[in-house]
Each structure stands twice: as C-alpha cells, then as structure tokens.
KEKE-286610 format. One record per residue (C-alpha): residue number from 1; chain; residue in three letters; x, y, z. Coordinates in nm, 2 decimals, always signed. Layout:
N
{site NUM; 'A'; 'ALA'; {X; Y; Z}},
...
This chain:
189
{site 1; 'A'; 'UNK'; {+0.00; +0.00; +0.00}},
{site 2; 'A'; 'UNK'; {+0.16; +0.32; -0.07}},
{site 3; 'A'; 'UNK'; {+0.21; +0.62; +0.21}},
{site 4; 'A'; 'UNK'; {-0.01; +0.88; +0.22}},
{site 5; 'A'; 'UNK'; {+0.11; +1.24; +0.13}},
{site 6; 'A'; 'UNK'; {+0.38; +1.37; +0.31}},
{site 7; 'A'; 'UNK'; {+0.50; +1.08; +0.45}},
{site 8; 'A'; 'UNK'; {+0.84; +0.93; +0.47}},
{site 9; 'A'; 'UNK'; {+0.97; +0.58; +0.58}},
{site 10; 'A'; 'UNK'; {+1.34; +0.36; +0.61}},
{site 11; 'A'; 'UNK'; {+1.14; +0.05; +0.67}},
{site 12; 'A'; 'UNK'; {+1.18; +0.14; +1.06}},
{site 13; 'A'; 'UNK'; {+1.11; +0.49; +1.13}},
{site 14; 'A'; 'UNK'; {+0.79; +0.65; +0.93}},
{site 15; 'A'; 'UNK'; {+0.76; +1.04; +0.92}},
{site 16; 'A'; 'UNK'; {+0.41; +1.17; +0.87}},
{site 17; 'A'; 'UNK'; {+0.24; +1.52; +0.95}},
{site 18; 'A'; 'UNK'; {+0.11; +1.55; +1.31}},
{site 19; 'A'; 'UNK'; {-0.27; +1.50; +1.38}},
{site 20; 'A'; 'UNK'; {-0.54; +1.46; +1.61}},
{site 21; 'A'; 'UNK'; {-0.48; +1.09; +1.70}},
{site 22; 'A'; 'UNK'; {-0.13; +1.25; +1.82}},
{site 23; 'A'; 'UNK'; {-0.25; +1.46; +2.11}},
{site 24; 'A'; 'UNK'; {-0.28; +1.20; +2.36}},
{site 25; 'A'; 'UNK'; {+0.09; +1.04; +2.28}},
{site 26; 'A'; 'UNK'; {+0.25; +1.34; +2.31}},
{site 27; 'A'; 'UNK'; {+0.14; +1.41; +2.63}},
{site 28; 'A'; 'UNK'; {+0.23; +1.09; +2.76}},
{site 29; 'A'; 'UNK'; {+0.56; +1.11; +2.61}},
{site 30; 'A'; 'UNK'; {+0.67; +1.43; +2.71}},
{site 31; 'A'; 'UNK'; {+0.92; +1.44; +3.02}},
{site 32; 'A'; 'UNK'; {+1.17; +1.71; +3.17}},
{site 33; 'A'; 'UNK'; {+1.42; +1.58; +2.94}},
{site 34; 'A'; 'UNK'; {+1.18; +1.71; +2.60}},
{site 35; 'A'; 'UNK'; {+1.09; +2.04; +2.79}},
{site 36; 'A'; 'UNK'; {+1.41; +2.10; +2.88}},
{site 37; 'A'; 'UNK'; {+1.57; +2.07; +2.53}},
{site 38; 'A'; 'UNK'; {+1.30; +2.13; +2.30}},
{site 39; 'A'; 'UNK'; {+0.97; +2.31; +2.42}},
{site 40; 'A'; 'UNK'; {+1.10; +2.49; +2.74}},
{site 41; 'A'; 'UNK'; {+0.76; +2.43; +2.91}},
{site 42; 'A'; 'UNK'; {+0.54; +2.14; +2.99}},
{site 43; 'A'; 'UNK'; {+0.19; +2.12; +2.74}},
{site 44; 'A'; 'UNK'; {-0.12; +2.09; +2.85}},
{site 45; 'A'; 'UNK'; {-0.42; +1.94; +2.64}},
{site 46; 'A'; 'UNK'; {-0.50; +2.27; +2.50}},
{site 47; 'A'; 'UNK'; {-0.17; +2.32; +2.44}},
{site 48; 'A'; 'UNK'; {-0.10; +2.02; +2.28}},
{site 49; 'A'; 'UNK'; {-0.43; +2.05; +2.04}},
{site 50; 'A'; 'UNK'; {-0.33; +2.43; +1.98}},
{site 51; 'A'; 'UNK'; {+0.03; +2.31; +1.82}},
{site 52; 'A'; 'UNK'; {-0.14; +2.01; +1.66}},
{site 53; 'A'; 'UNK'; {-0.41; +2.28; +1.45}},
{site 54; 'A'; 'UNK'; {-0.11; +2.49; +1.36}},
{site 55; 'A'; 'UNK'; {+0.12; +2.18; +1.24}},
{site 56; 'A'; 'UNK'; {-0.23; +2.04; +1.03}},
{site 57; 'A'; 'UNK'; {-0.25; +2.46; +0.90}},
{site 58; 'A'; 'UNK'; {+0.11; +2.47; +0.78}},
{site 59; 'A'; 'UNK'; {+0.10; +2.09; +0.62}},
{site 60; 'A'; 'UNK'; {-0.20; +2.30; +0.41}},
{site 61; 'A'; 'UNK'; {+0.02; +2.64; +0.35}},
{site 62; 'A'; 'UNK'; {+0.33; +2.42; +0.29}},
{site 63; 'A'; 'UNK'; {+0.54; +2.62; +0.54}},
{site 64; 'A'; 'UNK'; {+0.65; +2.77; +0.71}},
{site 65; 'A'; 'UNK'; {+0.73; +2.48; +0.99}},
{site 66; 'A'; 'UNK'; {+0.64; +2.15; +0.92}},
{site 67; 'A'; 'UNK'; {+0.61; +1.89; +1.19}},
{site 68; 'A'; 'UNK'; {+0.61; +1.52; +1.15}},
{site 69; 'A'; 'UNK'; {+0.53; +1.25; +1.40}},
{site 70; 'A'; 'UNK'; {+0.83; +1.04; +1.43}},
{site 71; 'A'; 'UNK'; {+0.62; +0.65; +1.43}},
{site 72; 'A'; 'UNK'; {+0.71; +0.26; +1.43}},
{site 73; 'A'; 'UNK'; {+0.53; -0.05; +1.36}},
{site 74; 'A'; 'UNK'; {+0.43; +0.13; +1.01}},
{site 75; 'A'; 'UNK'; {+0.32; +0.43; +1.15}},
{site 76; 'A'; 'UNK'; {+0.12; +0.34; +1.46}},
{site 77; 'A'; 'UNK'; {+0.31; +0.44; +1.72}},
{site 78; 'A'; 'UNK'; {+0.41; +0.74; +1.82}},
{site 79; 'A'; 'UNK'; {+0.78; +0.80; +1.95}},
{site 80; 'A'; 'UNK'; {+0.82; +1.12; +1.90}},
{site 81; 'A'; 'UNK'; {+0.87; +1.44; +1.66}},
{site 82; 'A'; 'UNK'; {+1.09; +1.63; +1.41}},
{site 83; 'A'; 'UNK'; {+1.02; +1.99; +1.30}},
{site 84; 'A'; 'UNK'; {+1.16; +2.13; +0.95}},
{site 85; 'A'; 'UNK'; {+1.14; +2.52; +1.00}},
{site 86; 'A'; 'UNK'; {+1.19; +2.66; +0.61}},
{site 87; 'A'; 'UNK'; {+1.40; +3.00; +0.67}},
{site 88; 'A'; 'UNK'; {+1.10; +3.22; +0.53}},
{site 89; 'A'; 'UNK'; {+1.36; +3.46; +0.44}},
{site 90; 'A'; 'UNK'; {+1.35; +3.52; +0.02}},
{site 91; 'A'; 'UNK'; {+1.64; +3.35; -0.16}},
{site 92; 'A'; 'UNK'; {+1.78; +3.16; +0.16}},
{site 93; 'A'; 'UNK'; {+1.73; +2.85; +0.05}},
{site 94; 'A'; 'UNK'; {+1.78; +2.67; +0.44}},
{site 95; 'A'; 'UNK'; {+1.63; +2.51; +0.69}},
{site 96; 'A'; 'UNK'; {+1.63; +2.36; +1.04}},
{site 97; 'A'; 'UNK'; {+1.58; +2.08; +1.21}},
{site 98; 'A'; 'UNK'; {+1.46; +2.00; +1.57}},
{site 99; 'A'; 'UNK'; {+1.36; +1.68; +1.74}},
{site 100; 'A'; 'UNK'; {+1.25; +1.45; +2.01}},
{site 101; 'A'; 'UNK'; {+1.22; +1.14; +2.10}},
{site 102; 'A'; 'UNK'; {+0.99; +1.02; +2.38}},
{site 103; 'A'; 'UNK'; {+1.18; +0.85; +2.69}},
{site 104; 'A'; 'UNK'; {+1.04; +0.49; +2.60}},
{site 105; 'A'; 'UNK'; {+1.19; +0.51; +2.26}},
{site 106; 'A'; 'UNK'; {+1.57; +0.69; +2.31}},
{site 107; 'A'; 'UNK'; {+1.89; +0.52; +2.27}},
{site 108; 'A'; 'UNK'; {+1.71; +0.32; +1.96}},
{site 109; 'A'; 'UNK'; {+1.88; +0.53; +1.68}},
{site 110; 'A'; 'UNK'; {+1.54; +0.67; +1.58}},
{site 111; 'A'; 'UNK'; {+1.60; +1.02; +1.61}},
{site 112; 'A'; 'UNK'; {+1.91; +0.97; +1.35}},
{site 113; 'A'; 'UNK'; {+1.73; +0.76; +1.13}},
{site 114; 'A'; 'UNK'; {+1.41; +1.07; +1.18}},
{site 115; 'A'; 'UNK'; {+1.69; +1.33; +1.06}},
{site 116; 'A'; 'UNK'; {+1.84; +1.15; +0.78}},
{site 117; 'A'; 'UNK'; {+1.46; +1.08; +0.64}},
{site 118; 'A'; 'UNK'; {+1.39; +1.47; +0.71}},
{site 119; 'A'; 'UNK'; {+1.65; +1.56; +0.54}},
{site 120; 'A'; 'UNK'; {+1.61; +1.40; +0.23}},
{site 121; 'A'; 'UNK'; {+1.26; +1.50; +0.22}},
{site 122; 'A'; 'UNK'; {+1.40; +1.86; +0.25}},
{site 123; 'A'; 'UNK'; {+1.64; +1.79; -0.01}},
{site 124; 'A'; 'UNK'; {+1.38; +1.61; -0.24}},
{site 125; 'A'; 'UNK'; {+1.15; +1.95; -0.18}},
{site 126; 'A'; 'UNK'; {+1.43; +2.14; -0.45}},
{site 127; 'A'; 'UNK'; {+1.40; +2.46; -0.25}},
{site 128; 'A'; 'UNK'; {+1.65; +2.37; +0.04}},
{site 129; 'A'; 'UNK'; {+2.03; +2.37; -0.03}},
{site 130; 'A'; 'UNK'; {+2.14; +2.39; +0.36}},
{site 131; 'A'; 'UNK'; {+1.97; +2.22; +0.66}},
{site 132; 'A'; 'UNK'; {+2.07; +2.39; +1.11}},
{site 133; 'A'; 'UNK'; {+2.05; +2.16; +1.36}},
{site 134; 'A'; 'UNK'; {+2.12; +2.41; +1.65}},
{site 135; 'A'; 'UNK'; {+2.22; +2.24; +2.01}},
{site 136; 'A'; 'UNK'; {+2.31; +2.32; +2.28}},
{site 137; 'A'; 'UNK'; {+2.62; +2.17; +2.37}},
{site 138; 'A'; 'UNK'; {+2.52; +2.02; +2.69}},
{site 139; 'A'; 'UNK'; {+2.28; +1.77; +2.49}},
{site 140; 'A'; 'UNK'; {+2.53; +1.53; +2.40}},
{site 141; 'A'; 'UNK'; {+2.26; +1.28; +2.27}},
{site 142; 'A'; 'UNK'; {+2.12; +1.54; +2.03}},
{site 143; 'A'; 'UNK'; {+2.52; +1.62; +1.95}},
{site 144; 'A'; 'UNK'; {+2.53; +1.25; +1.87}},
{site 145; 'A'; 'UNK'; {+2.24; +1.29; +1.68}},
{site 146; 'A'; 'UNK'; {+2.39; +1.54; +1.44}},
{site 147; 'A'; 'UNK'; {+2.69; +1.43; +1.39}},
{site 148; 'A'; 'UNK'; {+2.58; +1.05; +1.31}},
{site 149; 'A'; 'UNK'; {+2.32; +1.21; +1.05}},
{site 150; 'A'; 'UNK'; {+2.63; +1.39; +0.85}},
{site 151; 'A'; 'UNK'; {+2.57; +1.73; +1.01}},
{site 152; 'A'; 'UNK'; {+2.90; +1.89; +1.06}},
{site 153; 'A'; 'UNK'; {+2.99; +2.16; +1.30}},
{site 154; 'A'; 'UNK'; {+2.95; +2.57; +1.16}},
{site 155; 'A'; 'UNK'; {+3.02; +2.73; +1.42}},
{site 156; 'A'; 'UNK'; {+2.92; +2.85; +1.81}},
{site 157; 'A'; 'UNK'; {+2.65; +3.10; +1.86}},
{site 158; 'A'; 'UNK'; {+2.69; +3.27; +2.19}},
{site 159; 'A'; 'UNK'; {+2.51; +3.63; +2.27}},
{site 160; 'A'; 'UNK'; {+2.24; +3.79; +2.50}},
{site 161; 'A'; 'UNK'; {+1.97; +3.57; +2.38}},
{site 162; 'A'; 'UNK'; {+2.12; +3.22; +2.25}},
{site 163; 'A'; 'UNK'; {+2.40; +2.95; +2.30}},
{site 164; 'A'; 'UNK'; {+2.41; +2.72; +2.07}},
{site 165; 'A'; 'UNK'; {+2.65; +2.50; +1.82}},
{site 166; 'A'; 'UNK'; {+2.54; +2.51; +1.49}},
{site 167; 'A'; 'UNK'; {+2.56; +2.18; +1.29}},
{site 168; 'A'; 'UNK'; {+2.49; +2.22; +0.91}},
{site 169; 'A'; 'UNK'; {+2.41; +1.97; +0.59}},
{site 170; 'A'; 'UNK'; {+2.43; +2.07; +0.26}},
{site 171; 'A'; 'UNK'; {+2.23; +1.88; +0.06}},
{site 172; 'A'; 'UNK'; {+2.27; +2.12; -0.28}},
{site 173; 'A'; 'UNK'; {+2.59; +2.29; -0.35}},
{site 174; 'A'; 'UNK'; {+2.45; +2.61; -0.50}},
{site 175; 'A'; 'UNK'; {+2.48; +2.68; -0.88}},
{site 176; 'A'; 'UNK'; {+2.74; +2.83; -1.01}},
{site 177; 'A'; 'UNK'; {+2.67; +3.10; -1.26}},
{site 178; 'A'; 'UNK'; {+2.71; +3.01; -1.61}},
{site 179; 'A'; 'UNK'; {+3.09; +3.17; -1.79}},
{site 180; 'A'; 'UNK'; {+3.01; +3.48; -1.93}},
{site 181; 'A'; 'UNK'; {+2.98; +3.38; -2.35}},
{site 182; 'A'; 'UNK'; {+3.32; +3.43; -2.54}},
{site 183; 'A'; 'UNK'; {+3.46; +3.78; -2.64}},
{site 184; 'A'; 'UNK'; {+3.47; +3.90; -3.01}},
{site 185; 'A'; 'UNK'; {+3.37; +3.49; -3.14}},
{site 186; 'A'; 'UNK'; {+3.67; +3.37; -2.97}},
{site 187; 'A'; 'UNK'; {+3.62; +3.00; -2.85}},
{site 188; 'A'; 'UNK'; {+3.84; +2.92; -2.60}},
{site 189; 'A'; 'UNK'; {+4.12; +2.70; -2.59}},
C-alpha cells in the first residue's frame, strides 16, 4: 500500500504530518528531558491541540514549519517528533531541524534515522540547499544525533539571547553562474 502524502519511511522509522490521534501520545511522552531541550515548558491538552491545529495549517500552507510525528510498527506508534522550519527569508534557501524522542523510545537510533529521512525529504523539496540543527552543547545525545546524520559543525553562537552549536548539511551545492559567452567569437582554448 503506498504512504499517504507527506509521509516518509526507512522501513523502521515513518515520518508523517502530526494529527489529532497524536494529542494523547504526546502528552504521555513528554518528560523534563523534551521540555528542557525542546519546548521549554510542559503542554497541556490545550496546548497540545493548539500546536497540533497549527502543524495540520502549515502541512496545508506548505510552510512555514512543518512537523512530523516520528512513528514505528508502520506508523502506529508514536515515539516522537521532528520539526523542518523553512527559513521564510526570500532566496535563503535553508532550513532547520529540531527533534525529540519520547523516553520509552531513546537510545534506539530513531531520532538519526528521523533526521536523515527529514533531510532528504527537505532535499527532495528542490527549494533547500542547507539544513541547522542548532544544540546546545550540553545535549550530547542530540550532538550525537547530528553528527551521526552527517551534520558537521558551523560554528558557536553565543550572545544575550542564544548558546548554541550550529551543525549544518548541505544537501545542494549552490549553482554556479554560467561563464560569461566568449569575447569578439573567440572559442576558447
């Protein structure tokens, strides 16, 4: 049976938009670990249904953030999420990445296998050329993460409102411009 829209899978790990059947897993699976690396604040039901509505919005508007529900046993269980925020920015071309996996399902390898299936679907879109993963260094998992997903360190973002290591992917090498066309019918040599 082929996977609905929007949907990604490695035969392990499937990737699909967030929805309603999601509220209830998510609150379960949240712990201080996810708030204190990802949301910054426990959710609530409302809360939960709130982000939910946006993420079934954006999957409509294509964009800006799109968030999938990171599932096993072909999509029936959730285990956690992965957000691609497209930098809304004209001409930039990137993207970032943030994840989670609930406490039940860590040290599996899913959240690499999530980010590699994220990022080729961003690749795949054709209007992506760079994908951030921004960590804090302290999350060594999530450093992990990054690193065994072929993200390789930018650089260290440190001012009044952020401290983070960048990771980046490039999964297009801009193109180049085309040579300017040879002078007075001169073919080159």
């Amino acid at each position: 049976m082929p996977l609905p829209p929007n949907t990604l899978s490695d035969d392990v790990v499937v990737l699909s938009p967030l929805g309603w059947d999601d509220v209830e897993p998510h609150l379960e699976g949240e712990d201080a670990e996810l708030v204190r690396w990802l949301s910054g604040g426990r959710g609530s039901r409302a809360t939960v249904r709130a982000h939910v509505r946006r993420s079934i919005e954006r999957w409509a508007e294509d964009g800006p953030k799109l968030c999938f529900g990171i599932r096993l046993h072909g999509g029936a269980v959730l285990a956690g999420t992965i957000d691609a925020d497209l930098d809304p920015t004209p001409g930039s071309r990137r993207a970032g990445l943030s994840y989670g996996i609930y406490p039940a399902f860590r040290r599996q390898g899913l959240a690499t296998r999530a980010v590699r299936l994220a990022s080729r679907y961003l690749a795949e879109r054709g209007d992506v050329d760079r994908i951030w993963i921004d960590v804090d260094r302290a999350n060594v998992a999530s450093v992990g993460v990054a690193r065994r997903s072929g993200f390789r360190f930018l650089r260290h973002v440190d001012d009044d409102e952020q401290d983070f290591d960048r990771y980046e992917l490039i999964v297009r090498a801009p193109v180049a411009p085309a040579p300017p066309p040879p002078r007075h019918g001169r073919r080159p040599s």
